[in-house]
N, CA, C and O atoms as a CHARMM CRD file, in Angstrom:
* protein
*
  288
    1    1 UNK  N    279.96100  59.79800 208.98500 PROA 1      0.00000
    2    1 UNK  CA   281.21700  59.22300 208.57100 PROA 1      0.00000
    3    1 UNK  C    281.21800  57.73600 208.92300 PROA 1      0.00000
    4    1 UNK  O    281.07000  57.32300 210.07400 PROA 1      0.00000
    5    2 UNK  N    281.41900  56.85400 207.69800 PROA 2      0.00000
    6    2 UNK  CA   281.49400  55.53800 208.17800 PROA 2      0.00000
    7    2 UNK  C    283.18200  55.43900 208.42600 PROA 2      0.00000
    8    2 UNK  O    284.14000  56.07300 207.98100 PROA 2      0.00000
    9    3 UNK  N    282.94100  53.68200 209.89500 PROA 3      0.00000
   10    3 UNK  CA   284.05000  53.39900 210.30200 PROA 3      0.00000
   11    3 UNK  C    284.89700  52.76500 209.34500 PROA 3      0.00000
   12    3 UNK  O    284.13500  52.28200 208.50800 PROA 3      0.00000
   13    4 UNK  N    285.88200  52.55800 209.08700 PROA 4      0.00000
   14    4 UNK  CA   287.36400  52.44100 207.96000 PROA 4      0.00000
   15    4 UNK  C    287.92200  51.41900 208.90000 PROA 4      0.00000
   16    4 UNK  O    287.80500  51.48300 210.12400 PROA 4      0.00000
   17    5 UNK  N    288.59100  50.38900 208.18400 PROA 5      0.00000
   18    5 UNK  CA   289.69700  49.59300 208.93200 PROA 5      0.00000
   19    5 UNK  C    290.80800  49.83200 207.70000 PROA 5      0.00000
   20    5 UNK  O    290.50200  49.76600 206.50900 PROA 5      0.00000
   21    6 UNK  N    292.17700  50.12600 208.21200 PROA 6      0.00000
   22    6 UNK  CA   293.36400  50.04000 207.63500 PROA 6      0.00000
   23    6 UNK  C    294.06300  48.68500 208.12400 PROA 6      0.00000
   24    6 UNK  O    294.54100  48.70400 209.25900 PROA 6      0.00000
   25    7 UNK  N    294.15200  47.65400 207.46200 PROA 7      0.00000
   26    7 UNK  CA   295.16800  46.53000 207.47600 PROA 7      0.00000
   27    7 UNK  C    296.40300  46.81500 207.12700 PROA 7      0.00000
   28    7 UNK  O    296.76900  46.65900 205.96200 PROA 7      0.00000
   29    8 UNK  N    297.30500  47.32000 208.18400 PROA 8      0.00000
   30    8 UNK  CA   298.65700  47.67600 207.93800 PROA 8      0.00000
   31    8 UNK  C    299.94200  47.43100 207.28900 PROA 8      0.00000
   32    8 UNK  O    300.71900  48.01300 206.53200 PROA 8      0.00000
   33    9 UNK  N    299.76200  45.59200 208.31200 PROA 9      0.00000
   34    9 UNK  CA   300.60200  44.83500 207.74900 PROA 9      0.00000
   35    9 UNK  C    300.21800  43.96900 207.56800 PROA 9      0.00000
   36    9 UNK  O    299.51500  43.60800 208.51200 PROA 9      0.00000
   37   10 UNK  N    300.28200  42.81700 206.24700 PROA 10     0.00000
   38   10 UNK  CA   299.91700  41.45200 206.21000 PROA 10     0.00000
   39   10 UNK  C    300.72200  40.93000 205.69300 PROA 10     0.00000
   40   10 UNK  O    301.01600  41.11000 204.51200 PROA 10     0.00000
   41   11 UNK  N    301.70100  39.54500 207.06700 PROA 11     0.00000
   42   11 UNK  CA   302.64900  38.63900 206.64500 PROA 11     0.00000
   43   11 UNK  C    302.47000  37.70300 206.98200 PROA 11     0.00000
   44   11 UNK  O    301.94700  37.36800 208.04500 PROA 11     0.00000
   45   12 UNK  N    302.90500  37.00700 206.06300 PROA 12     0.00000
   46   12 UNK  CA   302.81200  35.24700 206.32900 PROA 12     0.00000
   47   12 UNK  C    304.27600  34.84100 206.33000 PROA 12     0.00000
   48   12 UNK  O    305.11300  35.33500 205.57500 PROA 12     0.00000
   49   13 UNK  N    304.46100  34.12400 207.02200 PROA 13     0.00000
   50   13 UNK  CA   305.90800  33.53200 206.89700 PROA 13     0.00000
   51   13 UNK  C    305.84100  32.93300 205.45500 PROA 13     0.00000
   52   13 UNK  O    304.84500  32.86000 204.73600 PROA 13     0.00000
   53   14 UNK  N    307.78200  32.30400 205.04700 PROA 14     0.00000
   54   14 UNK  CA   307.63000  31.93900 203.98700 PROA 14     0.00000
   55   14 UNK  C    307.16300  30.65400 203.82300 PROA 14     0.00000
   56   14 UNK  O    306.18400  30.40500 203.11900 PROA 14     0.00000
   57   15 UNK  N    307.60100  30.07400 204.23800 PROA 15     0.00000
   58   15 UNK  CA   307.42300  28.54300 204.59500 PROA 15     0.00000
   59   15 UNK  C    305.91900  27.98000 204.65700 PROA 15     0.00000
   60   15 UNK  O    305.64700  26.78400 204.55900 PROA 15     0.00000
   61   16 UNK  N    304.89100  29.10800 204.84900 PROA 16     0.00000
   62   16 UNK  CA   303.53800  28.87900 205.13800 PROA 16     0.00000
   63   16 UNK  C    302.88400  29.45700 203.72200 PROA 16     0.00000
   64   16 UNK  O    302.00100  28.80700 203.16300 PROA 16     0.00000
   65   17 UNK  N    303.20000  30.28300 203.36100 PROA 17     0.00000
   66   17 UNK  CA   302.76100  30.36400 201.93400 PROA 17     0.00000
   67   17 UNK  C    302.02400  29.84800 200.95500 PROA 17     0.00000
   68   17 UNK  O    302.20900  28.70000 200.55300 PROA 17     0.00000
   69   18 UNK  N    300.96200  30.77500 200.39000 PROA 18     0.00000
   70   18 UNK  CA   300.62200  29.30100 199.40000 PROA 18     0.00000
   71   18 UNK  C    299.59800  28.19700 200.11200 PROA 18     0.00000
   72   18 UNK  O    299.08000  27.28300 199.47000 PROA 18     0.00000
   73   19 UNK  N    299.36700  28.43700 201.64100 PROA 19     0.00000
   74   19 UNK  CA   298.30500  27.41100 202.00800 PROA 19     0.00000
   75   19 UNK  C    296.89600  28.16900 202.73200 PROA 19     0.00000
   76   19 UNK  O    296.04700  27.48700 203.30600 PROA 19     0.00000
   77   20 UNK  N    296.81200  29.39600 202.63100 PROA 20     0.00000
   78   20 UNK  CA   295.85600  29.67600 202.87400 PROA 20     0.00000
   79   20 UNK  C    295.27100  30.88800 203.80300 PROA 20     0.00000
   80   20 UNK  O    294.18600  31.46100 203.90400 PROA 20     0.00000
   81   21 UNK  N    296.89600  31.00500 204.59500 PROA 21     0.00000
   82   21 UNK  CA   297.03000  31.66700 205.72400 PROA 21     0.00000
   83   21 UNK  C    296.30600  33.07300 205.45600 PROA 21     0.00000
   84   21 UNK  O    295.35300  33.46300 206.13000 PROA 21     0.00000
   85   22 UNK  N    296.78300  33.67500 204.55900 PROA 22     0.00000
   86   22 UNK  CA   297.19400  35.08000 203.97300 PROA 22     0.00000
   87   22 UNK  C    295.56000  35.52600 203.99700 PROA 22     0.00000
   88   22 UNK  O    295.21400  36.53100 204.61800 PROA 22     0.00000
   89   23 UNK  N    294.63200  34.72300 203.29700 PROA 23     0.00000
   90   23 UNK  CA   293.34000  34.52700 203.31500 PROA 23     0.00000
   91   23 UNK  C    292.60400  34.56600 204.56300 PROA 23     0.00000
   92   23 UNK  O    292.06300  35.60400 204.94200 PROA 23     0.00000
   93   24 UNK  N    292.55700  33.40900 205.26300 PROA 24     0.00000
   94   24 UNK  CA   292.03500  33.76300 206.44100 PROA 24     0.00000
   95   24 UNK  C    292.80500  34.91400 207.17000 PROA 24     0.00000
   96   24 UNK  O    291.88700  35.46400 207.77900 PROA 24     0.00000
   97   25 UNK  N    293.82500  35.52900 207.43500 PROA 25     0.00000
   98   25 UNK  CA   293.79800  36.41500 208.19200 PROA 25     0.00000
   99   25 UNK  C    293.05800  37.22000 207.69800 PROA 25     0.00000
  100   25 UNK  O    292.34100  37.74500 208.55000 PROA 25     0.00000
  101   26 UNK  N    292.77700  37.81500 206.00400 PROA 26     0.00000
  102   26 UNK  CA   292.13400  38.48600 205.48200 PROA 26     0.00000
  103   26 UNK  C    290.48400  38.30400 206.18600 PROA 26     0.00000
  104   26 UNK  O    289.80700  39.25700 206.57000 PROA 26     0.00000
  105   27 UNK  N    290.18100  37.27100 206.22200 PROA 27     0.00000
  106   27 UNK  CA   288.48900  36.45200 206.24300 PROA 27     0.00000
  107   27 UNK  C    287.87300  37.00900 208.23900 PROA 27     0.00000
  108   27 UNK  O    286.85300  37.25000 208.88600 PROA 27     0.00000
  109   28 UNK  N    289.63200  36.92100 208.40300 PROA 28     0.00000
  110   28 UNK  CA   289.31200  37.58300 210.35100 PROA 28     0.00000
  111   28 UNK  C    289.46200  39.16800 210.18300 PROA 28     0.00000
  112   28 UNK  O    288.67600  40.06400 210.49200 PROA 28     0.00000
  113   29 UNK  N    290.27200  39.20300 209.80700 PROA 29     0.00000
  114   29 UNK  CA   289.92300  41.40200 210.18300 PROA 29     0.00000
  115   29 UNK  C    288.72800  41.32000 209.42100 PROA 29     0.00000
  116   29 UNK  O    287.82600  41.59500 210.21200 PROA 29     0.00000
  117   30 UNK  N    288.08800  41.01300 207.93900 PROA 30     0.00000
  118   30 UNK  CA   286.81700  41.32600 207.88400 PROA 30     0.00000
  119   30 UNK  C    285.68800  41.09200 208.79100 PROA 30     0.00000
  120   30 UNK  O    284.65700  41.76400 208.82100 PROA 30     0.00000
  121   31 UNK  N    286.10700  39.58400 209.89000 PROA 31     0.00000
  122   31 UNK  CA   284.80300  39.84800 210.48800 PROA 31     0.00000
  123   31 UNK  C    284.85000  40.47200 211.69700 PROA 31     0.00000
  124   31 UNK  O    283.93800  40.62100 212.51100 PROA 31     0.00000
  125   32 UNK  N    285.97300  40.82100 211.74900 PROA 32     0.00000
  126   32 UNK  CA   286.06800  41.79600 212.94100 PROA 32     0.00000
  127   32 UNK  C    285.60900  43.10700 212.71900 PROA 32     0.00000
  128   32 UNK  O    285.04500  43.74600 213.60700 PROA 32     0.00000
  129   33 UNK  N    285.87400  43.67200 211.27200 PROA 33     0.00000
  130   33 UNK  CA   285.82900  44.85700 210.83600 PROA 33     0.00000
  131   33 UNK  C    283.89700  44.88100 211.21700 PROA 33     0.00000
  132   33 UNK  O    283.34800  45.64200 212.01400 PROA 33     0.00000
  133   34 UNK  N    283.06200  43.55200 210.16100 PROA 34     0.00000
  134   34 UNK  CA   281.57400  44.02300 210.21200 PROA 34     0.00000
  135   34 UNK  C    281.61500  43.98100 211.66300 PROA 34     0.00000
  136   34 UNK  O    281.70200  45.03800 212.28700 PROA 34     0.00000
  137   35 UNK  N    281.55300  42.71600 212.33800 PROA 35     0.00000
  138   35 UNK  CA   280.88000  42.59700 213.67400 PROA 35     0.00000
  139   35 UNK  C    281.26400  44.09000 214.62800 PROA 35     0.00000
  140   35 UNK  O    280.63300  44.34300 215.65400 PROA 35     0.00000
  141   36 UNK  N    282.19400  44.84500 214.19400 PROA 36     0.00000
  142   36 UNK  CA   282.59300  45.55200 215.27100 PROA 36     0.00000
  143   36 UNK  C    281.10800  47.38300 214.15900 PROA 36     0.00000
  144   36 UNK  O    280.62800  48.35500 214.74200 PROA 36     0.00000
  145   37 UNK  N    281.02000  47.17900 213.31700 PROA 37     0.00000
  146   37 UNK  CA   280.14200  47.86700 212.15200 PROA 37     0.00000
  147   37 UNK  C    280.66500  48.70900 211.43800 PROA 37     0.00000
  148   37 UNK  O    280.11700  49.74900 211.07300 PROA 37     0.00000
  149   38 UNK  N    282.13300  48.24200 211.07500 PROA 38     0.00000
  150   38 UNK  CA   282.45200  48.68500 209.87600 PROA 38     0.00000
  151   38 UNK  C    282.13000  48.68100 208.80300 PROA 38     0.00000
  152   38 UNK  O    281.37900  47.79000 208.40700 PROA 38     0.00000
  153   39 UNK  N    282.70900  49.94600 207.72100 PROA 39     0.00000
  154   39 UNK  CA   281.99900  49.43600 206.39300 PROA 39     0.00000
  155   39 UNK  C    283.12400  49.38800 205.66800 PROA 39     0.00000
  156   39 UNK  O    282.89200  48.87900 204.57200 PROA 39     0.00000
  157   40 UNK  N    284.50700  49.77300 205.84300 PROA 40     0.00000
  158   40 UNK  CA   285.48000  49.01500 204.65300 PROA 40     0.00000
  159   40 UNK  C    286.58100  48.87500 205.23600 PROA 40     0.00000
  160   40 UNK  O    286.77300  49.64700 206.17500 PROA 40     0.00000
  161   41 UNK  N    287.39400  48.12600 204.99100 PROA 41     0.00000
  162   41 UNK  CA   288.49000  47.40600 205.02300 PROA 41     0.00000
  163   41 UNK  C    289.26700  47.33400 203.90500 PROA 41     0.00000
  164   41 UNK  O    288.82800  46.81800 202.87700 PROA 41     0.00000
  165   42 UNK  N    290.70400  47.92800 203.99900 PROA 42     0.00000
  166   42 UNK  CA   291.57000  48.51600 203.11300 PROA 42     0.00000
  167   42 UNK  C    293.08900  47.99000 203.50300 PROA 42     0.00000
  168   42 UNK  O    293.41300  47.87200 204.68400 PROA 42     0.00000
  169   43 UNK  N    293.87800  47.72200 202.55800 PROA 43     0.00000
  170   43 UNK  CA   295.49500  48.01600 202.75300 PROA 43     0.00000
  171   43 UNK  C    296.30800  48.10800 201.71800 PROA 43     0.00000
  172   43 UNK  O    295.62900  48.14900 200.69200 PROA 43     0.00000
  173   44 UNK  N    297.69000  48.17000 201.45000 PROA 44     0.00000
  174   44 UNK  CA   298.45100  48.34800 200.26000 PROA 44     0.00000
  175   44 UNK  C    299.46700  47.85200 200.27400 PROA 44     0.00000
  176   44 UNK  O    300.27900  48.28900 201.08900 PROA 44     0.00000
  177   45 UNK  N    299.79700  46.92300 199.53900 PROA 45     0.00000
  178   45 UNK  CA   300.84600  46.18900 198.74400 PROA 45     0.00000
  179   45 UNK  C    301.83500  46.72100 197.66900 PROA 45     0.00000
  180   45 UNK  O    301.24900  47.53900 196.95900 PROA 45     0.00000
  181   46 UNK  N    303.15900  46.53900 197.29400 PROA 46     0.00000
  182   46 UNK  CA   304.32900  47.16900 196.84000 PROA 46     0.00000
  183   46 UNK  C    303.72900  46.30600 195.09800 PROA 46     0.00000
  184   46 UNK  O    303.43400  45.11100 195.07100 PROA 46     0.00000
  185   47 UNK  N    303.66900  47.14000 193.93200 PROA 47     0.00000
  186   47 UNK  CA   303.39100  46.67200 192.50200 PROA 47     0.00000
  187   47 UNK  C    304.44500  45.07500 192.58200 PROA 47     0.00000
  188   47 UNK  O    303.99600  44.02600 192.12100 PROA 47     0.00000
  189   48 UNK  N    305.46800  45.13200 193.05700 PROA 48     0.00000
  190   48 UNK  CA   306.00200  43.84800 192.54700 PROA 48     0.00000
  191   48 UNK  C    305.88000  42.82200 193.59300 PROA 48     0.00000
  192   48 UNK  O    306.72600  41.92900 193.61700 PROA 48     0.00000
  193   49 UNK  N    305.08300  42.83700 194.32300 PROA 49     0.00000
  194   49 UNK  CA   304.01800  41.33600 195.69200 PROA 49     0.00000
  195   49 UNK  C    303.22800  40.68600 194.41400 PROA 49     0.00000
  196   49 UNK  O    302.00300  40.79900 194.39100 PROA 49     0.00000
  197   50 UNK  N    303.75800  40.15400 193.57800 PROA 50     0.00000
  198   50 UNK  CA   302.69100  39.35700 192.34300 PROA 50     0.00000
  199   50 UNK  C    302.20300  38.06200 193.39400 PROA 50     0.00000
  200   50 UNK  O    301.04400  37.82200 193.05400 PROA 50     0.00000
  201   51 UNK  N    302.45900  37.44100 194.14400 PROA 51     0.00000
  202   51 UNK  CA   302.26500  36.61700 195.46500 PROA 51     0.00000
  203   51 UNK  C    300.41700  37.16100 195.64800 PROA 51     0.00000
  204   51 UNK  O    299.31600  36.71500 195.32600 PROA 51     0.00000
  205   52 UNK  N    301.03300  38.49100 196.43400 PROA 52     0.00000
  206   52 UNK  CA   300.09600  38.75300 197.49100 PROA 52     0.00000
  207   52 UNK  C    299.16900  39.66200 196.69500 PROA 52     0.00000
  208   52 UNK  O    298.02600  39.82800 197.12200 PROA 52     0.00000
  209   53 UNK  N    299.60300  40.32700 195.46000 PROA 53     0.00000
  210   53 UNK  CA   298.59500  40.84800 194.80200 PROA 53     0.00000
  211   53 UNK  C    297.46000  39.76500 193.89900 PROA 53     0.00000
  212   53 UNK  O    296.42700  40.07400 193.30400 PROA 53     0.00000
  213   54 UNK  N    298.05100  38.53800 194.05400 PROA 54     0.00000
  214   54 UNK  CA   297.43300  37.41700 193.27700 PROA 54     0.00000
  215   54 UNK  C    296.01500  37.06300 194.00500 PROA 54     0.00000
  216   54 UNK  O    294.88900  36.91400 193.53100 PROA 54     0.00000
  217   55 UNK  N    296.41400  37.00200 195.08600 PROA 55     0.00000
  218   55 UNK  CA   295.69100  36.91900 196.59300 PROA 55     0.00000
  219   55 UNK  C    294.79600  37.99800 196.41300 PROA 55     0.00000
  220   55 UNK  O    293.70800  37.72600 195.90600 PROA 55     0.00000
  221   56 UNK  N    295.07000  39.33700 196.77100 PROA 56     0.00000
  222   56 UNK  CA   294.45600  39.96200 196.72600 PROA 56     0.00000
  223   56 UNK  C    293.23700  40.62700 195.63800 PROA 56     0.00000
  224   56 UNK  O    292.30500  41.39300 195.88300 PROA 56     0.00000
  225   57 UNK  N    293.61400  40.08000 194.54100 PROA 57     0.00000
  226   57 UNK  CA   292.53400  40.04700 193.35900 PROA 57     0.00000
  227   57 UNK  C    291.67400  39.17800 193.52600 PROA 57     0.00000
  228   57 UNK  O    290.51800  39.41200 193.17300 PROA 57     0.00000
  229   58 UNK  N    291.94300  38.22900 193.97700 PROA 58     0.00000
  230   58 UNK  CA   290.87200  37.03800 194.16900 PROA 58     0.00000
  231   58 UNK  C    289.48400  37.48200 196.01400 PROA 58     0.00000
  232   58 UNK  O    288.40400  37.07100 196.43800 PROA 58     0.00000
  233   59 UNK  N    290.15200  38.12400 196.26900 PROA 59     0.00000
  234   59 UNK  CA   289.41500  38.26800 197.87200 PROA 59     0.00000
  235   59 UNK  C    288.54800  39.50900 197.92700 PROA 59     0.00000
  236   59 UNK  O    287.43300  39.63800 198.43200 PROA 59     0.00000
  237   60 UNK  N    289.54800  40.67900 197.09200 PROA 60     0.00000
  238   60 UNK  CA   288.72800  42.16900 197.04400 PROA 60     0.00000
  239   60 UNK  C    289.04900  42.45000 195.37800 PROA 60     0.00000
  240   60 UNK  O    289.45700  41.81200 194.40700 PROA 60     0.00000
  241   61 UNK  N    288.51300  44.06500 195.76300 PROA 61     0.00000
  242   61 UNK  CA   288.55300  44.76100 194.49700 PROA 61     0.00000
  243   61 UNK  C    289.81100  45.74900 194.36400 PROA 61     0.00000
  244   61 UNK  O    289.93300  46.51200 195.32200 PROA 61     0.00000
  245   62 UNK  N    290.83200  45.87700 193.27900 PROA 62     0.00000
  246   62 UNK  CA   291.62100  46.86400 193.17700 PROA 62     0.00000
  247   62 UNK  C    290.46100  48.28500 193.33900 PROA 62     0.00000
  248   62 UNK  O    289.32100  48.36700 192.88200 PROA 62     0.00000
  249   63 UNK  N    290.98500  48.97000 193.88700 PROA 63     0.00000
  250   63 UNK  CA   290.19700  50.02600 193.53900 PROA 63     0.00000
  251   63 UNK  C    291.45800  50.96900 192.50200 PROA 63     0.00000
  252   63 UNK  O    290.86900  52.04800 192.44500 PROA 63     0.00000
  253   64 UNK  N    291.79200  51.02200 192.29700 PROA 64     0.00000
  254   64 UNK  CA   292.94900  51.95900 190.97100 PROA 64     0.00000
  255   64 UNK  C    293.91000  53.15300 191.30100 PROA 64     0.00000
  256   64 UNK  O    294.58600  53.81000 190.51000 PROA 64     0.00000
  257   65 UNK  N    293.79800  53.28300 192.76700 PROA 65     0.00000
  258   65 UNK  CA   294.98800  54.32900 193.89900 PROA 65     0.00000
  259   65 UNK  C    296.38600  53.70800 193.82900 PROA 65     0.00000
  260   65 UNK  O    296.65100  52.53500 194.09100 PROA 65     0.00000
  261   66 UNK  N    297.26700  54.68800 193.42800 PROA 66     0.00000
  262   66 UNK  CA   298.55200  54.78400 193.87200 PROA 66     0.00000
  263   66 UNK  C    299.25600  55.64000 194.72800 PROA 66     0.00000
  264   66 UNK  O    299.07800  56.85600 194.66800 PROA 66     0.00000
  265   67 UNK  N    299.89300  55.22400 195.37300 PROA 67     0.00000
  266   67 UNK  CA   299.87900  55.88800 196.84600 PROA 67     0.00000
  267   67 UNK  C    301.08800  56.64000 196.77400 PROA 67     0.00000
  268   67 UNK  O    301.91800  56.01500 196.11400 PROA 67     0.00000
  269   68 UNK  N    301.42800  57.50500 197.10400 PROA 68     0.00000
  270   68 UNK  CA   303.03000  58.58100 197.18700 PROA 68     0.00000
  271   68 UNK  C    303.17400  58.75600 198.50500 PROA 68     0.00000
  272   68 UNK  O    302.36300  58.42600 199.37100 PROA 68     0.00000
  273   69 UNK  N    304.08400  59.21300 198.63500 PROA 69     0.00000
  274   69 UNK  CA   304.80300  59.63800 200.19100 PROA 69     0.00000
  275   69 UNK  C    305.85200  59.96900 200.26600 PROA 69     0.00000
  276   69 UNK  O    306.52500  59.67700 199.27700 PROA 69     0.00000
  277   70 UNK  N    306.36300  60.49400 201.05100 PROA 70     0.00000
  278   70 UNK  CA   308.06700  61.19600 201.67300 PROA 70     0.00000
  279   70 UNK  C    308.07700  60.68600 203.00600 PROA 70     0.00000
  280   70 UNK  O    307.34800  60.84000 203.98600 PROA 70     0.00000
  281   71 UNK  N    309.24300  59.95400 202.73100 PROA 71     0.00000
  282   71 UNK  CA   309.77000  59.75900 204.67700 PROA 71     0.00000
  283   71 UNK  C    311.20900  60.64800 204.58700 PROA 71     0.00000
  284   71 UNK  O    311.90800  60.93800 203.61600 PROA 71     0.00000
  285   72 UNK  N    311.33500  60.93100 205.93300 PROA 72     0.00000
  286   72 UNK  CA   311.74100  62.25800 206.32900 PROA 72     0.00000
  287   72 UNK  C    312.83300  61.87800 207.68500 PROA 72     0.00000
  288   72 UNK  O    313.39300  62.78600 208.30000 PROA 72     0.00000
């Protein structure tokens, strides 16, 4: 079984936006993820983050999962 990183939450303030932040935090859990010998690094964003899904097309790959759930 390879090791998995889940990126839970990723926020940038607003005010910081737009300069880069969002990215490098992305650019640090990955190298935390290899150096530590992970092999993927994952998280999920709400369809209407056109922001952060913009971001996120450019850094990784959609993989094509939609996620469901019940809170309780």
């Amino acid at each position: 079984m390879e090791d998995t990183c889940y990126l839970q939450d990723l926020f940038t303030a607003g005010d910081v936006r737009g300069r880069g932040v969002g990215r490098a935090l992305i650019a640090a859990v990955t190298a935390v993820v290899q150096a530590r010998g992970g092999h993927r690094l994952y998280w999920q964003t709400h369809t209407t983050n056109a922001a952060g899904r913009a971001l996120y097309d450019r850094v990784s790959e959609h993989k094509g999962f939609i996620v469901y759930g019940q809170d309780f």
